[in-house]
MIDO-906369 format. One line per 8 residues: number of its first residue (from 0); their letters; for each residue z negated, y negated, x of C-alpha. Coordinates in steps of 0.02 Angstrom, whole numbers, plus 50000, padded with zeros to 5 digits. Layout:
REM residues N
NUM	a	Z Y X | ...
//
This chain:
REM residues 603
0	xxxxxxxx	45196 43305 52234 | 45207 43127 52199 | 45025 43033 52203 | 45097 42903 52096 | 45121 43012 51943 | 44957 43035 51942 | 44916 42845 51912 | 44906 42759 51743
8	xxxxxxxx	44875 42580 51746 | 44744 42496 51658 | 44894 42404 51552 | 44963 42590 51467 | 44795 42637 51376 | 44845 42536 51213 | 45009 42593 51220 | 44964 42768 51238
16	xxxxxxxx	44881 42766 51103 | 44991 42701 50987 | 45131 42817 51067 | 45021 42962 50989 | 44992 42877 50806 | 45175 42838 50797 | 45221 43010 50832 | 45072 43081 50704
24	xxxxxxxx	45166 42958 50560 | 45329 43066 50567 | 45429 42982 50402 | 45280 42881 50340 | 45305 42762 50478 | 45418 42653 50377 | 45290 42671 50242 | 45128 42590 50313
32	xxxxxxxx	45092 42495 50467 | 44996 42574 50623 | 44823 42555 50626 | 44768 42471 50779 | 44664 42579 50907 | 44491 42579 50865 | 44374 42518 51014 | 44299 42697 51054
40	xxxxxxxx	44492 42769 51066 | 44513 42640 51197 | 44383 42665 51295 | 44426 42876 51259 | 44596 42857 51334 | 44516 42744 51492 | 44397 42855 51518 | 44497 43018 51505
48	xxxxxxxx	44637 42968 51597 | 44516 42900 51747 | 44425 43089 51755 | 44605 43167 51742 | 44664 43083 51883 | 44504 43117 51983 | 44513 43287 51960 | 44708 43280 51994
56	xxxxxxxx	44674 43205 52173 | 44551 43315 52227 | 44658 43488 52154 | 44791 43396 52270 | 44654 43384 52409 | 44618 43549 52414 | 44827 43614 52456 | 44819 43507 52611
64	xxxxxxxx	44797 43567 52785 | 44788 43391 52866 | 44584 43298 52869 | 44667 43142 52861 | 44769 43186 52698 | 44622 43257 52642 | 44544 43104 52689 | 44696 42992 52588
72	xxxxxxxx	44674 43115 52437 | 44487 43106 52434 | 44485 42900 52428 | 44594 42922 52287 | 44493 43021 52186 | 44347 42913 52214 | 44415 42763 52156 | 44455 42852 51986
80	xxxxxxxx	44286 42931 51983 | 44216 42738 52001 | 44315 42674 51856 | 44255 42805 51749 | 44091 42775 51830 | 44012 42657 51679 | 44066 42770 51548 | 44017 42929 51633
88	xxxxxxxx	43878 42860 51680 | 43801 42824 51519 | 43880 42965 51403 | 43833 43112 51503 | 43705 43041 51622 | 43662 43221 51717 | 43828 43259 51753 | 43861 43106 51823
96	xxxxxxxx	43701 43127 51945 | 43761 43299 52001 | 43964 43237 52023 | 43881 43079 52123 | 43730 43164 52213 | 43681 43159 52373 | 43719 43286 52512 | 43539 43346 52502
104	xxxxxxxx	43484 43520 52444 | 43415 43496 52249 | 43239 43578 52233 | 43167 43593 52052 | 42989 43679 52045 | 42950 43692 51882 | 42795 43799 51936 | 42777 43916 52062
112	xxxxxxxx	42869 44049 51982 | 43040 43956 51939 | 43095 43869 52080 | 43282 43838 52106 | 43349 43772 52264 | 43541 43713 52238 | 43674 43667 52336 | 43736 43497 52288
120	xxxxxxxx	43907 43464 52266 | 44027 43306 52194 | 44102 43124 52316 | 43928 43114 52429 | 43965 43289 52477 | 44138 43307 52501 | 44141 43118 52596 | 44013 43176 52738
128	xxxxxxxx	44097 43367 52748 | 44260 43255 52782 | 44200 43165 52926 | 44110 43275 53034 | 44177 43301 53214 | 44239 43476 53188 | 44264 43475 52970 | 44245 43632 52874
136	xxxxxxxx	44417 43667 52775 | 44355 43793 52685 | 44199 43716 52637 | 44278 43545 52601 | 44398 43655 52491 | 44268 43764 52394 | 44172 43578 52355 | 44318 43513 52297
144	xxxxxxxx	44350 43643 52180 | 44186 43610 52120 | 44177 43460 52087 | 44371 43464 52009 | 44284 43595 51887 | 44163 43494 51824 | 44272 43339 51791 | 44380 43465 51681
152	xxxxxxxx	44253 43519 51581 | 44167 43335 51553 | 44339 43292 51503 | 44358 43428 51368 | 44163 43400 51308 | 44130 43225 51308 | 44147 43126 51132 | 44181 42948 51137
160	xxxxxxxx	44066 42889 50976 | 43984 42727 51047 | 43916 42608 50925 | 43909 42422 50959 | 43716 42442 51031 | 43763 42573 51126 | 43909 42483 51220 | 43774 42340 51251
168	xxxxxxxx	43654 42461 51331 | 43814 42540 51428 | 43874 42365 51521 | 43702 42315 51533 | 43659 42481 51632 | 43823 42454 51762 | 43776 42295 51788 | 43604 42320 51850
176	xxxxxxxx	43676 42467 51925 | 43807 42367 52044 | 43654 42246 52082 | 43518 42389 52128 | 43638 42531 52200 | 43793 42488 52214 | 43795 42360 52344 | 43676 42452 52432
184	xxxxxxxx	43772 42591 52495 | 43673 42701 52404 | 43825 42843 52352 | 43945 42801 52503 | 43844 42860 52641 | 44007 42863 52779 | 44144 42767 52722 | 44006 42604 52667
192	xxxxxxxx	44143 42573 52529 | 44011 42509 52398 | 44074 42328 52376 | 44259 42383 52321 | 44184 42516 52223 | 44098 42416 52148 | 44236 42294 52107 | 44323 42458 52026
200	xxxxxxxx	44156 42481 51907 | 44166 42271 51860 | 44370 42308 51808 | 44299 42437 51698 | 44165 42331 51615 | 44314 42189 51587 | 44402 42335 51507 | 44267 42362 51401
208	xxxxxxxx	44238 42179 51347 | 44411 42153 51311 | 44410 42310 51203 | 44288 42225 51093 | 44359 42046 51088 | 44370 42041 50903 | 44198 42066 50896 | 44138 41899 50966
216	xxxxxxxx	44124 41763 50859 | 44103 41634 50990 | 44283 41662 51091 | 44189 41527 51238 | 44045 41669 51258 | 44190 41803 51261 | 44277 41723 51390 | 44100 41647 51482
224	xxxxxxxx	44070 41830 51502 | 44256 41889 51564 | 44266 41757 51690 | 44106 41794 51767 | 44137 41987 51783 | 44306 41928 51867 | 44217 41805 51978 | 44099 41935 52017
232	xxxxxxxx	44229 42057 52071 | 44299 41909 52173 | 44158 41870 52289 | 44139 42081 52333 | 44282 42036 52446 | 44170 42038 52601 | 44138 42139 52749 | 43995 42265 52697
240	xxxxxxxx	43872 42186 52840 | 43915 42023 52822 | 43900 42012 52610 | 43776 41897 52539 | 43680 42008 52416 | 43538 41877 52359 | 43661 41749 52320 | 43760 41910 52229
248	xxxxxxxx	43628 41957 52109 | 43562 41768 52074 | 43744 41697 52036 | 43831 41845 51933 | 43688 41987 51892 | 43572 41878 51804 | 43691 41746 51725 | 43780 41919 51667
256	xxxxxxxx	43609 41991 51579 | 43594 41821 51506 | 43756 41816 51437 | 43751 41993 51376 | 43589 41952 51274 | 43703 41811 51220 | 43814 41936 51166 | 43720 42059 51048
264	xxxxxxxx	43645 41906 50966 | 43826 41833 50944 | 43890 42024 50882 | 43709 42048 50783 | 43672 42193 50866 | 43506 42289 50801 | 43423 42406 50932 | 43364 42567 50865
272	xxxxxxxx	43237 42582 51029 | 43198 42511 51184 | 43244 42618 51359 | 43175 42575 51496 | 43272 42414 51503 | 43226 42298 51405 | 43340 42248 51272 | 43317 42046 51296
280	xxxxxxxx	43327 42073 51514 | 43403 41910 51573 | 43351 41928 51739 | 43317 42097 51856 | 43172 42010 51945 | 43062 41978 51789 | 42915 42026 51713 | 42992 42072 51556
288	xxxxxxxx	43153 42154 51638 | 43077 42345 51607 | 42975 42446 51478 | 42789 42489 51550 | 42796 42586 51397 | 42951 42685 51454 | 42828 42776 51567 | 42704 42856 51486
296	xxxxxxxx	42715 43022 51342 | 42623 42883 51244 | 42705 42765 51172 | 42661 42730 51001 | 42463 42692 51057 | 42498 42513 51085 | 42383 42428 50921 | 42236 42342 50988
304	xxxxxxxx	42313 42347 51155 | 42254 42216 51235 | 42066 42260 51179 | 42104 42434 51262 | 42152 42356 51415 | 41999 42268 51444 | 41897 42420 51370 | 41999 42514 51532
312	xxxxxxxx	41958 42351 51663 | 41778 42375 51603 | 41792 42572 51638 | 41885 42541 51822 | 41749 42457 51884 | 41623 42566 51824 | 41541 42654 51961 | 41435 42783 51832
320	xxxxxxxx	41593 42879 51785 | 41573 42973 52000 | 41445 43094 51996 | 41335 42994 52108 | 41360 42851 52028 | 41414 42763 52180 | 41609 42765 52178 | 41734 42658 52028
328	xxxxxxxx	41915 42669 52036 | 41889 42479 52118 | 41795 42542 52254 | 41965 42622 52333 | 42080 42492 52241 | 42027 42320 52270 | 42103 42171 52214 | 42111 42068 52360
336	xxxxxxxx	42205 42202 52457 | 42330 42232 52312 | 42237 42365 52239 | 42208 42469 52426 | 42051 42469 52516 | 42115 42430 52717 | 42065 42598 52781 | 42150 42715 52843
344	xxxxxxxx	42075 42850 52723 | 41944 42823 52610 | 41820 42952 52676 | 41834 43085 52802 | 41855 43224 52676 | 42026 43160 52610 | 42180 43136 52764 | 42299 43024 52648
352	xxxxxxxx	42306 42825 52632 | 42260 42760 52465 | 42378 42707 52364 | 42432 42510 52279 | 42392 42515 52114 | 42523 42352 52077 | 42665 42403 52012 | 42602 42572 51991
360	xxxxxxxx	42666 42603 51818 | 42834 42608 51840 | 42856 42791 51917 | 42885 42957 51805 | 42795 43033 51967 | 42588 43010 52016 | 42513 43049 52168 | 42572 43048 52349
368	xxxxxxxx	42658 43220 52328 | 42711 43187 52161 | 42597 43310 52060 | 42549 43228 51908 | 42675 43151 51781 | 42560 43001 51704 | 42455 42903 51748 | 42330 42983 51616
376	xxxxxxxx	42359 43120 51720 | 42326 43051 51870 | 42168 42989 51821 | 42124 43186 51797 | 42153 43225 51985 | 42048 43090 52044 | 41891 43122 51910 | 41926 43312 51980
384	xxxxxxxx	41931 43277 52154 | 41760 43325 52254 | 41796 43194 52371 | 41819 43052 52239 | 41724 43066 52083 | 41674 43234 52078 | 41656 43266 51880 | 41718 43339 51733
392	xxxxxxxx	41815 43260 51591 | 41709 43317 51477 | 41540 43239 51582 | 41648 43078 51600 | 41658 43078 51401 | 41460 43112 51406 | 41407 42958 51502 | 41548 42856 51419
400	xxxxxxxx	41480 42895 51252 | 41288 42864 51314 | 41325 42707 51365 | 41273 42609 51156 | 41426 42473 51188 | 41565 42582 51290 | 41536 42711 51122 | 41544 42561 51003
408	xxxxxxxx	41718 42498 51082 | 41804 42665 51083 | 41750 42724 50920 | 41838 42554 50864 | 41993 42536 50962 | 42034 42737 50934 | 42030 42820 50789 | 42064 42996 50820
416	xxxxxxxx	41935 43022 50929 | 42018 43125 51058 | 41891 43043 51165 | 41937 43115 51336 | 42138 43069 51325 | 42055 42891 51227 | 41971 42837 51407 | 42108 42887 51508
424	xxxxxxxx	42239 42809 51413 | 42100 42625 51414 | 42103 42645 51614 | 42289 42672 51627 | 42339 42530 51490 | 42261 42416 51604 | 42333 42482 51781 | 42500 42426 51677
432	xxxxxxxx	42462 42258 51670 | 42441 42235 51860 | 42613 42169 51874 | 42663 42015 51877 | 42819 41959 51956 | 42770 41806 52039 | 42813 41836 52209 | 42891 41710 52318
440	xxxxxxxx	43063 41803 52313 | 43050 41822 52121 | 43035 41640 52082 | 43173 41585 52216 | 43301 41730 52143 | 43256 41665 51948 | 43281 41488 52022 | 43093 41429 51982
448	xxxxxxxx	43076 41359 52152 | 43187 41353 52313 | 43071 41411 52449 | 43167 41556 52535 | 43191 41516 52707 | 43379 41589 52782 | 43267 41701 52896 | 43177 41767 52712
456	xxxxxxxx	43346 41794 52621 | 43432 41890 52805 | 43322 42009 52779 | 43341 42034 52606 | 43525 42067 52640 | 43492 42154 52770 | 43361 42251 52683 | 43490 42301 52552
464	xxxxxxxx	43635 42332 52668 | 43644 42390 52837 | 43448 42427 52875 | 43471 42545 52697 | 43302 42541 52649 | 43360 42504 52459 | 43436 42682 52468 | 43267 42732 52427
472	xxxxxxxx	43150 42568 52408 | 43274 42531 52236 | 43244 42347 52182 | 43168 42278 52060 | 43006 42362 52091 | 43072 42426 52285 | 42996 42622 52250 | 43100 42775 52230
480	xxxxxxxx	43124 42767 52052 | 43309 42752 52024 | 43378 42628 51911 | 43462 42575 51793 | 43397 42735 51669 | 43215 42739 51777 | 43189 42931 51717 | 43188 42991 51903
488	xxxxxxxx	43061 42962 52052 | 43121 43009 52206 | 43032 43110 52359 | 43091 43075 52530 | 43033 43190 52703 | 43039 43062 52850 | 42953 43138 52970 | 42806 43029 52987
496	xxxxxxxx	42689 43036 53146 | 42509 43104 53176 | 42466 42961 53296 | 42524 42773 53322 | 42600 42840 53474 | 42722 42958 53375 | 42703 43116 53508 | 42679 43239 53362
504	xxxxxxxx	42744 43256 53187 | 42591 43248 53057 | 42514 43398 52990 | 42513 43348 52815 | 42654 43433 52726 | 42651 43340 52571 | 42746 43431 52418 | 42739 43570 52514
512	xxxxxxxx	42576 43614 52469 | 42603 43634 52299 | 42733 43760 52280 | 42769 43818 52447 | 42934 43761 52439 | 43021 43772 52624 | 43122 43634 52592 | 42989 43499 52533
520	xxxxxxxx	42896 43541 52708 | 42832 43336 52710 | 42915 43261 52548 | 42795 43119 52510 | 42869 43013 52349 | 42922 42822 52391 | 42798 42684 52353 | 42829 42497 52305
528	xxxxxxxx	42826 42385 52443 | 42783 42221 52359 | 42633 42162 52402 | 42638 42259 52583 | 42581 42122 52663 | 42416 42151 52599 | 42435 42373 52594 | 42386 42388 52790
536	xxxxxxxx	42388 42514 52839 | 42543 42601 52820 | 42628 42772 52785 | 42540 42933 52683 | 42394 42939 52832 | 42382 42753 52865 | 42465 42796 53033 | 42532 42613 53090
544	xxxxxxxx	42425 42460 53056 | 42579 42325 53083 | 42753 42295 52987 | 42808 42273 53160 | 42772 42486 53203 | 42842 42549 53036 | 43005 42438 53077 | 43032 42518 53243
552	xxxxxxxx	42995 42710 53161 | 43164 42666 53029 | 43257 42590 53183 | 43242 42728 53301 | 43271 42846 53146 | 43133 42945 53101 | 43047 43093 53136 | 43209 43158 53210
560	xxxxxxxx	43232 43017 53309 | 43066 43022 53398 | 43107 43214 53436 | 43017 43310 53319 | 43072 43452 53225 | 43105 43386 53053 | 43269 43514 52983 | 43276 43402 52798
568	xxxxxxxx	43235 43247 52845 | 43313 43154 52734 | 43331 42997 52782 | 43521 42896 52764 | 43535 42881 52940 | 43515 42916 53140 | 43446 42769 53206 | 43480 42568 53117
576	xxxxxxxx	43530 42510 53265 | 43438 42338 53228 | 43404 42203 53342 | 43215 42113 53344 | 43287 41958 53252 | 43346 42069 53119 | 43182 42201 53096 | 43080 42012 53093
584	xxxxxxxx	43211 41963 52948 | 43152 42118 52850 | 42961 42084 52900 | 42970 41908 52848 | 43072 41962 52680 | 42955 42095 52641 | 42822 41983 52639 | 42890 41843 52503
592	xxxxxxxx	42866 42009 52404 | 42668 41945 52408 | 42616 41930 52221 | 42552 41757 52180 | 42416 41824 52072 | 42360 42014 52106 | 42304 42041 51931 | 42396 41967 51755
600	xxx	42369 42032 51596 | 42539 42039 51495 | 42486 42081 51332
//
């Protein structure tokens, strides 16, 4: 069959359209003019004819016999899939995780008795099952089928009813997207095609912009905007390596969120909400770019904030909340260290690293192994713990309350007097204020100074392309929660060492412990790594004191790659295959990730 009947250009969607009013008009066409396409049957046609063709490629895929028409066929359905990546994307946002996931068993444990381990399926899938040395046909097939499956039935389910807000919060989303993913190499894991994919996701967003020219009022912002997506897609020409990702996201990703605010002002757009995004974002590397508020089940407590979060300062340092009044949430999180204490573990009774509190907040996950889901909740493990504080909730509410000025303040600032959630919500509102964006790479990206030595930004590229580690570090905040939507934290199993000298795998099996689950057998979730410079040391058990050691564990691949037994590791590589100069470049970016001062208040 002919590939090319398969293919309609960008050009046809209007004219498809009003191909299917004129025939709808019958003898009233002389009547009454044809109304022009509305903006959400434009993007309807793109977007259904993209999936179509996907799913077209791959049911092709699946008759060949040949791995490198396989191969042909499967590039083609990609680059569909990527054009209907923004709209997917945003409009059905699970199915679009599951169609683009990685080749990595999916484990949900809900609790112990519903856990469901899943095969994954969709592009990561069927791209590494094509390139293995001896391919499974049948397996390739069966994915393929899959996936096809699922592209049919988003096609028949999705609705196309996008209001002007919500096409706002759609671009806005693939932008940051492209900046924090995209050029990463996060979803091509073989072919490292991320840079023309991503030029395929830009033609969609200049789609999408021209759909709603009539909308802009200032025709110099309309085409400010257009030229920059085009000059964007423009400078992804570049050898995967080689591409200059800093200069990337400070000439076209944060000129584009400017311009977009630009946009809803000049199209007086109202938000119903804010997501995790915020609505006014003109730059990824920002204070203001995301929502603390996003993360936390509570997010209508914010009156009196900022009394709250000094009511919760006062509480963190407070060392009569431990049952021996000799331990504060301070006493493990100190300022000077970013909110770490420089030991390897606190005490003797606990065998994992604590924890920087910077940043902290923006994570749906708590916890090294991911078992708490707030930071209120968090705050619960540690008050539990008998080798932290050692108390109750309910004793921690008793001394509170006997202290004549801590009772004063919190029958003030909360009036409900749920008095246990009230002090754990004080504490947490002011762990959310301990970021502040200042770093030496955040001013130099917004263009406050112009510091960043070529060494500095080489290993930020590198750091976001060919060393990988923003295929789980994601920027802006460099943890494993994935942007642009922020609703998932991921877990990683790396196969971390007992010893500095990496001659046995550690004995701490992370998630694991929780549920049992096989397959988490040392899933630990991803921390931040601003501020490492000051988080020695490093790793769940503090196992290497020096940048320098956890640089040569990623280069000579892991757990695996030291020799131990590690069956789901699942880290995005063998070995880097880095030279010195280059795991110095990543050192010496890492640490313009330094926060000029550890502790801001932003309310």
């Amino acid at each position: 069959m002919n590939q090319h009947i398969f293919v309609i250009k960008a050009k046809t969607y209007i004219l498809s359209i009003c191909l299917l009013l004129l025939i709808g008009t019958g003898c009233n066409q002389k009547k009454k003019a044809l109304s022009p396409p509305s903006v959400n049957e434009l993007i309807a046609t793109l977007f259904n004819s993209e999936i179509e063709n996907c799913a077209k490629y791959l049911d092709t895929l699946v008759t060949k016999h040949d791995i490198f028409q396989k191969i042909r066929l499967y590039k083609k359905a990609r680059q569909h899939f990527k054009l209907a990546e923004p709209i997917l994307a945003y409009v059905d946002q699970n199915n679009y995780k599951s169609l683009n996931a990685p080749n990595i068993l999916q484990v949900h444990e809900e609790d112990p008795s519903d856990i469901k381990i899943r095969n994954p399926f969709g592009f990561q899938v069927i791209e590494e099952l094509l390139f293995e040395d001896n391919p499974d046909t049948l397996k390739i097939n069966e994915t393929a089928k899959i996936t096809s499956s699922r592209l049919k039935l988003v096609k028949n389910n999705t609705l196309i009813n996008l209001k002007d807000y919500h096409i706002i919060w759609l671009v806005r989303n693939q932008i940051v997207r492209i900046a924090t993913t995209g050029i990463t190499g996060f979803d091509s894991p073989v072919l490292t095609q991320s840079l023309t994919e991503s030029q395929r996701t830009y033609q969609t967003l200049e789609d999408i912009v021209n759909f709603n020219k009539s909308k802009f009022k200032s025709i110099n912002l309309y085409q400010q905007l257009i030229r920059s997506i085009q000059e964007a897609k423009e400078s992804l020409n570049e050898d995967f390596e080689n591409f200059d990702r800093y200069a990337f996201i400070k000439n076209y990703t944060n000129p584009q969120l400017e311009l977009l605010v630009s946009t809803q002002k000049d199209w007086d757009v109202s938000f119903p909400f804010e997501l995790a995004l915020s609505n006014d974002i003109t730059s990824l590397f920002s204070k203001n770019a995301i929502n603390t508020s996003f993360f936390t089940d509570y997010k209508s407590d914010t009156t009196q904030l900022q009394q709250k979060v000094a009511f919760g300062k006062q509480l963190f340092s407070d060392k009569n909340l431990s049952r021996n009044k000799n331990m504060a949430c301070a006493t493990c999180h100190i300022k000077d260290k970013a909110f770490t204490d420089g030991r390897t573990t606190f005490n003797t009774a606990q065998k994992r690293n604590t924890p920087t509190l910077n940043y902290s907040s923006f994570q749906q996950l708590y916890f090294m192994d991911a078992r708490m889901g707030s930071l209120e909740g968090q705050i619960v493990g540690v008050v539990n713990n008998h080798a932290e504080f050692d108390m109750t909730m309910e004793a921690i509410v008793q001394r509170v309350k006997k202290d004549k000025n801590y009772r004063l303040i919190l029958d003030s600032l909360y009036k409900d007097k749920r008095d246990d959630f009230n002090i754990r919500h004080a504490i947490a509102s002011y762990v959310r204020t301990l970021n502040s964006f200042d770093s030496k790479f955040d001013n130099n990206i917004n263009t406050i100074e112009s510091s960043l030595s070529s060494e500095e930004i080489k290993g930020f590229n590198l750091f976001m392309g060919k060393a990988s580690c923003a295929t789980c570090h994601f920027p802006p905040i460099f943890n494993g929660t994935v942007p642009p939507n922020f609703t998932d934290t991921e877990l990683e199993i790396i196969g971390v060492a007992e010893t500095s000298e990496n001659k046995s795998l550690s004995d701490d099996l992370g998630r694991y412990e929780l549920f049992k689950t096989v397959q988490r057998k040392g899933a630990f979730k991803t921390p931040t790594i601003r501020n490492i410079e000051l988080t020695a040391p490093y790793m769940h058990n503090g196992v290497y004191q020096t940048l320098e050691e956890v640089l040569d564990f990623y280069n000579k691949g892991g757990g695996a790659g030291l020799g131990f037994d590690v069956p789901h590791q699942t880290l995005p590589f063998d070995n880097l295959g880095l030279s010195e100069d280059e795991q110095l470049a990543i050192i010496a970016f890492m640490k313009t990730l330094t926060d000029n001062i550890l502790e801001t208040t932003t309310y």
